[in-house]
C-alpha positions in Angstrom: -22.7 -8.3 18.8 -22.6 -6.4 15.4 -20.0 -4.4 14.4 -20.6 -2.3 11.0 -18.4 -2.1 8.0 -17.1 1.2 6.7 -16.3 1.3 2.8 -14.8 3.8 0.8 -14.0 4.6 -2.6 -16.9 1.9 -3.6 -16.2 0.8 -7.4 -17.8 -2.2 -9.4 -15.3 -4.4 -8.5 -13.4 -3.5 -4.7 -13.6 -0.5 -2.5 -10.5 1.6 -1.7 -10.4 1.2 2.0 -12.3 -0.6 4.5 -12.2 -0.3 8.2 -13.5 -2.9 10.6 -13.1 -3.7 14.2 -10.9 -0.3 14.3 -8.9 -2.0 11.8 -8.0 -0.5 8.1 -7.8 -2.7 5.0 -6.4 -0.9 1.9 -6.7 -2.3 -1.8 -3.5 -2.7 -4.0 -2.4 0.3 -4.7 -0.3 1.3 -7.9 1.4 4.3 -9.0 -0.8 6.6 -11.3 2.1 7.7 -13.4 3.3 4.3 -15.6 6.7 5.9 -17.1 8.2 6.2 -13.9 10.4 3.6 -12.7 10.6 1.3 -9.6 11.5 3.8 -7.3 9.5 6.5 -8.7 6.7 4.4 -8.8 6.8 3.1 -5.0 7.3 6.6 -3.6 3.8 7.5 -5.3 2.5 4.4 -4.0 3.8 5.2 -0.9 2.1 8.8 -0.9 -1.3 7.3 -2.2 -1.2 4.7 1.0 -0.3 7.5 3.1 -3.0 10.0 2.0 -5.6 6.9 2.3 -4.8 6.0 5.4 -5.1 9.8 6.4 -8.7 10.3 5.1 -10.2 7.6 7.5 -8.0 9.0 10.9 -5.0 6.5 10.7 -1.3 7.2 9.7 2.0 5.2 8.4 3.2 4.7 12.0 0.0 2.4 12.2 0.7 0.2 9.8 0.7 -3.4 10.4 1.8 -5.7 7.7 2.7 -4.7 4.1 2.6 -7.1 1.3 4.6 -5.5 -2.2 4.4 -7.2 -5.2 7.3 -6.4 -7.7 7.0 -7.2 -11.6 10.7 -7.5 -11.5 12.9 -8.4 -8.0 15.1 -6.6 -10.0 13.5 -3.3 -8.7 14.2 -4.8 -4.8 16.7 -2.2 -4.0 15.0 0.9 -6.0 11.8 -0.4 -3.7 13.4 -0.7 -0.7 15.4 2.6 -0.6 11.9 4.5 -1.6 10.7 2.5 1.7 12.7 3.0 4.2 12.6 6.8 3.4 9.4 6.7 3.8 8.8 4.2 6.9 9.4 5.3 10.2 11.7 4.2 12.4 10.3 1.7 15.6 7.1 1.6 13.6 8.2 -0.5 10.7 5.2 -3.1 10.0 5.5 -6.4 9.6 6.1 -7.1 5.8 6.7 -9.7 3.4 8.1 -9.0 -0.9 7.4 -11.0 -3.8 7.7 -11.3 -7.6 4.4 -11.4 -9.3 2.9 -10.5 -12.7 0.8 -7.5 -12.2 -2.4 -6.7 -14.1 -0.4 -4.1 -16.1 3.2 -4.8 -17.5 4.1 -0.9 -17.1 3.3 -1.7 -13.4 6.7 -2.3 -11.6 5.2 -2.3 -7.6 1.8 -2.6 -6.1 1.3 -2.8 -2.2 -1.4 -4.1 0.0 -1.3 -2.8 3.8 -3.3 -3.5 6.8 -3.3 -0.9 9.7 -4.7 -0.1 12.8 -7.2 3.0 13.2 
């Protein structure tokens, strides 16, 4: 049996989205605006992930594993309070947080979710 592969947002190097097997992959996704800080930062991630997950017919409440990279664990607790604003409650995915360099240095958080159609 075949199933197809949807792709989105095609560039030279990775698409935005993919959905396969009723299943949404999203590419990293990093704030737009560099001068913001950790918090500022993850809530326009946040709103980037939302809005992408929007265009193909999911939503935030699908969401089923996160993985946030943070230039600096410093920024945990400016992450995490943009995050739970934004998550809602009794759908929170699964989700795992870890230090890494990121391509840019203004970078401070990038995220990678996976999330059901």
């Amino acid at each position: 049996m075949s199933t197809s592969i949807q792709r989105y947002h095609i560039g030279p190097r990775l698409a935005e989205i993919v959905v396969h097997n009723n299943t949404v992959y999203l590419a990293g996704q990093i704030a737009e605006t560099l001068d913001k800080d950790a918090r500022g930062q993850t809530e326009e991630v946040l709103a980037a992930i939302e809005r992408l997950l929007n265009e193909v017919g999911s939503e935030k409440q699908k969401i089923l594993s996160a993985t946030i990279y943070l230039a600096d664990m410093s920024d945990y607790d400016a992450m995490n309070d943009a995050w739970s604003t934004w998550v809602v409650p009794g759908h929170t995915p699964a989700r795992a947080t870890v230090e890494a360099r990121l391509a840019d240095p203004r970078y401070r958080v990038e995220m990678v979710v996976v999330a059901a159609l």
